[in-house]
matplotlib code that plots the C-alpha trace (Angstrom):
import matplotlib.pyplot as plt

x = [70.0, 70.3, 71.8, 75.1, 74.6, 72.0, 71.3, 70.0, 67.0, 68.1, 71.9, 73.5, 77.0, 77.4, 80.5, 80.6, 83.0, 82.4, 85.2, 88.0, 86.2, 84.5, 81.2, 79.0, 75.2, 72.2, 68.3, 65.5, 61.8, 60.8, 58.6, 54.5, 54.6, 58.3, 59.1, 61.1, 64.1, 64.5, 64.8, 67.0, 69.6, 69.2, 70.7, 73.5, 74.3, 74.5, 76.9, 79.3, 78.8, 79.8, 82.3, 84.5, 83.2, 81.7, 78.6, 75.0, 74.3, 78.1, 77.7, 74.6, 73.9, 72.6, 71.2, 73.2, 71.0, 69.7, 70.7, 70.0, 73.0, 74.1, 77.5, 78.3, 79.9, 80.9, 82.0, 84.9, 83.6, 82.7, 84.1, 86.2, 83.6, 80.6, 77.0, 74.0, 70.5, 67.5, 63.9, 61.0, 57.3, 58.3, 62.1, 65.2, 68.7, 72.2, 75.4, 78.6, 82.7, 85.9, 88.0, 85.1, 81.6, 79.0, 74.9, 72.6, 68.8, 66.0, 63.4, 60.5, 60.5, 56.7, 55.8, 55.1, 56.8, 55.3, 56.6, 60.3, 61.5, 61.3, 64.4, 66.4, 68.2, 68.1, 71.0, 70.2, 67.2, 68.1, 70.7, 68.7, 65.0, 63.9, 63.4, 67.0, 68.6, 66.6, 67.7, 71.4, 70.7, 69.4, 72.5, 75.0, 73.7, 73.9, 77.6, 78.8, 77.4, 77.5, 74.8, 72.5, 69.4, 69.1, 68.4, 67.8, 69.2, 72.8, 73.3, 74.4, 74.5, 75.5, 74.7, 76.9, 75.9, 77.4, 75.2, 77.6, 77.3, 79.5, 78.4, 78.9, 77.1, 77.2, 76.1, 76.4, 79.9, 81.1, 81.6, 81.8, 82.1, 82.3, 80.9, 78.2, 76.3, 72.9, 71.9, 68.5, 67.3, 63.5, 61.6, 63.8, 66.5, 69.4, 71.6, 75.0, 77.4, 80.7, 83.4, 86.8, 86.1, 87.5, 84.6, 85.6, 84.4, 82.7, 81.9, 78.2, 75.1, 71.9, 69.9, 66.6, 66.0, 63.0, 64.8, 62.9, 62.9, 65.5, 64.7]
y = [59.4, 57.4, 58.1, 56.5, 55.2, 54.1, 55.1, 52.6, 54.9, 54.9, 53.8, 56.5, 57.6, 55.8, 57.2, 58.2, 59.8, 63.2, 64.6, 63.8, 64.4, 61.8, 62.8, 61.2, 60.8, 59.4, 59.4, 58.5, 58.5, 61.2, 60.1, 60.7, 64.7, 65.3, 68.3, 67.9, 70.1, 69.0, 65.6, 66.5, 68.1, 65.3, 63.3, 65.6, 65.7, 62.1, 61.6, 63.7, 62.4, 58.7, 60.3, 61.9, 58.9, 61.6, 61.1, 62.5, 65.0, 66.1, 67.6, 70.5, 72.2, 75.3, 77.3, 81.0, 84.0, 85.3, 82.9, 79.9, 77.9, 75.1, 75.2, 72.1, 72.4, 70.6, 71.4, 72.8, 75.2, 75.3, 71.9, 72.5, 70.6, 71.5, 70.0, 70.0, 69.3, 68.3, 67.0, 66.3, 64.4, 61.9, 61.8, 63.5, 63.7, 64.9, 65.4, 66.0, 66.6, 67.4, 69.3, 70.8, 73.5, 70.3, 70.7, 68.2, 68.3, 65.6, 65.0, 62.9, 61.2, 60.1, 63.6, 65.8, 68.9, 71.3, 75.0, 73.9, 74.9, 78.5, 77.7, 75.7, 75.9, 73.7, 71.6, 71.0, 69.8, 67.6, 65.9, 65.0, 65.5, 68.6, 67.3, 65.8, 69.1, 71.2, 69.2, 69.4, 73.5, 73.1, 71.0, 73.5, 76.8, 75.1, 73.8, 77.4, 78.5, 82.0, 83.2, 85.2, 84.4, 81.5, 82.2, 79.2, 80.6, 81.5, 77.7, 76.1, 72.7, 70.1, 66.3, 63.2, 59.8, 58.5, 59.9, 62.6, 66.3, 69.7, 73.2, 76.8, 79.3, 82.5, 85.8, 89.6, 89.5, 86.0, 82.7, 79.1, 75.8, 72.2, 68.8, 66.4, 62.9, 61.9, 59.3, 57.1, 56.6, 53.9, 56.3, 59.2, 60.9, 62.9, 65.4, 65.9, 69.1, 69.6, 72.6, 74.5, 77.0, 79.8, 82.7, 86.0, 88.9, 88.5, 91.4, 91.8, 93.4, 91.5, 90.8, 91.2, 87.5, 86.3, 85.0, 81.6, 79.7, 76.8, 74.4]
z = [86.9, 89.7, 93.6, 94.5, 97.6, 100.1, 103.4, 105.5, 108.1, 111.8, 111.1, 112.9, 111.2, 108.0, 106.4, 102.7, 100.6, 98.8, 96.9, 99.0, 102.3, 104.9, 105.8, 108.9, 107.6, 109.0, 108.6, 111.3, 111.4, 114.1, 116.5, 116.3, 116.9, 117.4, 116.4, 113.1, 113.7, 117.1, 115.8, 113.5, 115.6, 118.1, 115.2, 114.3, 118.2, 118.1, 115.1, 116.7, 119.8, 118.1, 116.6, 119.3, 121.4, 123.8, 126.3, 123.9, 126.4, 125.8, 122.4, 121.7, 118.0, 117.9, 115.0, 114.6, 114.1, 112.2, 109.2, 111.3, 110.3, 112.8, 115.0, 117.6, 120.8, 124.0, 127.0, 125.7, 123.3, 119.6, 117.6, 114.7, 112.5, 109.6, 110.6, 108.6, 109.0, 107.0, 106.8, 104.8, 105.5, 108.3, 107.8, 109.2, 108.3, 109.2, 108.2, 109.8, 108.3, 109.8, 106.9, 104.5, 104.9, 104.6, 103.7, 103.3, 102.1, 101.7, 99.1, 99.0, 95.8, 96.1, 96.3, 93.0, 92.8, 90.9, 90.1, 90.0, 86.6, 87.6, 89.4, 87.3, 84.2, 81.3, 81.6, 84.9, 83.7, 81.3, 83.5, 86.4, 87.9, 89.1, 92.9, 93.0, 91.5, 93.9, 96.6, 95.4, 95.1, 99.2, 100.1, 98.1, 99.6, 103.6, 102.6, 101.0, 104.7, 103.7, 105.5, 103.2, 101.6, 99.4, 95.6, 93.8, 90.5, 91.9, 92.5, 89.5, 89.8, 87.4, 87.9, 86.9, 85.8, 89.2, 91.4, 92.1, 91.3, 91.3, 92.1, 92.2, 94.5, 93.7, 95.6, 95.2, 97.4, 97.8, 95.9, 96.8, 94.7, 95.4, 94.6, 96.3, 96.3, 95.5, 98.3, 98.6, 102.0, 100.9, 99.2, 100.0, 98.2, 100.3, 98.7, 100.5, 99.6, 100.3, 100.1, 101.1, 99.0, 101.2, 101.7, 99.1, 97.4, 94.0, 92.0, 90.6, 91.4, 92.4, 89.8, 91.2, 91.9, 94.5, 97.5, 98.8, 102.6, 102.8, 104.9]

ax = plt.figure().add_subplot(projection="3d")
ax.plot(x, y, z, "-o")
ax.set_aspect("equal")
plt.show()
């Protein structure tokens, strides 16, 4: 399986379509021994600053505790929009939609990524490789934006021959569903998720399942 678009590194709001919804991405390369996740959310600030045409030091992201999910603001407040970040070995990425929760996660294809199947299921498996399902898993879980721990194995996930993908997220209390893209950005590969899947109780129990860090 093969990603549906490319991403060209440093081009600050390309516009792609998932599902019905317009999503802002972009990818840079950090400078030598800039912090990561400061780059990133310089990059998020200046999509949204691009598109609003406001000043860069207008618009700030910040990371709500204790889940650590992004929220942008301006002067005026919080902005009615979804931002997600990313990063992986030397690249950063964000993404940014009016309308829809959005996530977005980066893999290094180069890399070998061992220990993976213990999170996935077959027919994810046999759809698409395990580092571009994991990154749609990561992308899924930051769109659903329900704040708890990420469980690899509630994210269902289930690949096209497009380079798209739909998913369903599902916790002890709430559900969430939507669809993504598979993106290549040189030698990386981006996962952007989308939803409206409103926030709601789902019945269940846990099931015992090791939570793991999302990046």
């Amino acid at each position: 399986m093969t990603a549906a678009a490319v991403v060209a590194t440093g081009r600050v709001g390309l516009k792609i379509v998932v599902g019905g919804w317009a999503v802002d991405v972009a990818t840079v390369v950090p400078a030598p021994g800039e912090s990561l996740s400061a780059a990133a959310r310089r990059l998020a600030e200046r999509i949204v600053a691009g598109r609003h045409g406001l000043p860069a030091g207008a618009v700030r992201v910040a990371s709500l505790l204790p889940s650590g999910r992004p929220i942008v603001s301006d002067d005026s407040g919080v902005m009615a929009l979804s931002v997600s970040m990313a990063h992986e070995r030397g690249l950063v990425g964000a993404a940014v939609c009016e309308g829809a929760g959005v996530g977005i996660d980066i893999v290094d294809t180069t890399v070998a990524r061992t220990g993976l199947d213990h999170w996935l299921v077959d027919a994810e498996l046999a759809a698409a490789s395990p580092g571009m399902v994991w990154a749609a898993k990561e992308a899924a879980y930051k769109a659903a934006g329900l704040d708890a721990t990420f469980r690899p194995l509630r994210v269902t996930i289930a690949p096209s021959g497009d380079g798209s993908f739909s998913w369903t997220l599902r916790d002890d209390w709430r559900s969430a569903a939507g669809v993504g893209r598979f993106l290549e950005a040189g030698r990386y590969l981006l996962a952007v998720a989308c939803t409206d899947t409103a926030r709601r109780s789902s019945p269940g129990r846990s099931e015992g399942v090791e939570a793991v860090p999302c990046s």
